[in-house]
Every structure is written in structure tokens, then in C-alpha cells.
C-alpha positions as CSV (number, residue, x, y, z in Angstrom):
1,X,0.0,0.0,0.0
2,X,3.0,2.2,0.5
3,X,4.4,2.1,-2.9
4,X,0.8,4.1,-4.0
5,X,1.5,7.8,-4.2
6,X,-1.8,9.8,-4.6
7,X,-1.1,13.5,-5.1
8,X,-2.6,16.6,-4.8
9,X,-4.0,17.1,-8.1
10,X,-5.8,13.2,-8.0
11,X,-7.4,14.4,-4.3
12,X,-8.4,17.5,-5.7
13,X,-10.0,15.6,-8.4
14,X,-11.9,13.3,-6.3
15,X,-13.1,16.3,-3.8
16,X,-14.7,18.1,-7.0
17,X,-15.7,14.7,-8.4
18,X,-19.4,12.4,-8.0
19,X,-19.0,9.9,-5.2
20,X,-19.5,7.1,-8.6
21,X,-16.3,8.9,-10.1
22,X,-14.2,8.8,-6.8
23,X,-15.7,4.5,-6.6
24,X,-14.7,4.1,-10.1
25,X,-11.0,5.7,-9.3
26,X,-10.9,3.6,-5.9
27,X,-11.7,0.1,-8.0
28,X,-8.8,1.6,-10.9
29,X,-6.4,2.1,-8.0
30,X,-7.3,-1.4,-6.2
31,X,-7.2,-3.1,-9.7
32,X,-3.4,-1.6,-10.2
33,X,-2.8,-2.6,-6.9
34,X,-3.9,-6.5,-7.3
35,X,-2.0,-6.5,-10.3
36,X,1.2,-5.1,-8.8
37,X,0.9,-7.9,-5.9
38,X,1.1,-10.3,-8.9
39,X,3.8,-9.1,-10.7
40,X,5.8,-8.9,-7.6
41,X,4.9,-13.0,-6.4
């Protein structure tokens, strides 16, 4: 979870952003995250 970096700009983004935006970038950033795991086992 540490190697994720959201900046400023992204949070900014999901602030002005619908609450189905901000679960569609959550699921993105889980989905990069599960893939990560599995290039790294």
C-alpha cells in the first residue's frame, strides 16, 4: 500500500468529483494494486 502515491492534483480531483467517479477511481487504484501484488509474487 506504500508504494501508492496519490497527489494533490488526484485528491483534488476526487473532492470536485461524483461519489460514482471517486468508486470508479478507488476500484482503478485497487485493480493496479492487485496486479502489482502479482507481478511482484
Amino acid at each position: 500500500m506504500d508504494k501508492v502515491i496519490i497527489n494533490s492534483q488526484a485528491l483534488q480531483m476526487l473532492k470536485e468529483s461524483s461519489p460514482k467517479a471517486v468508486i470508479k477511481y478507488l476500484q482503478y487504484t485497487v485493480c493496479v494494486i492487485e496486479q502489482g501484488k502479482k507481478i511482484e509474487y
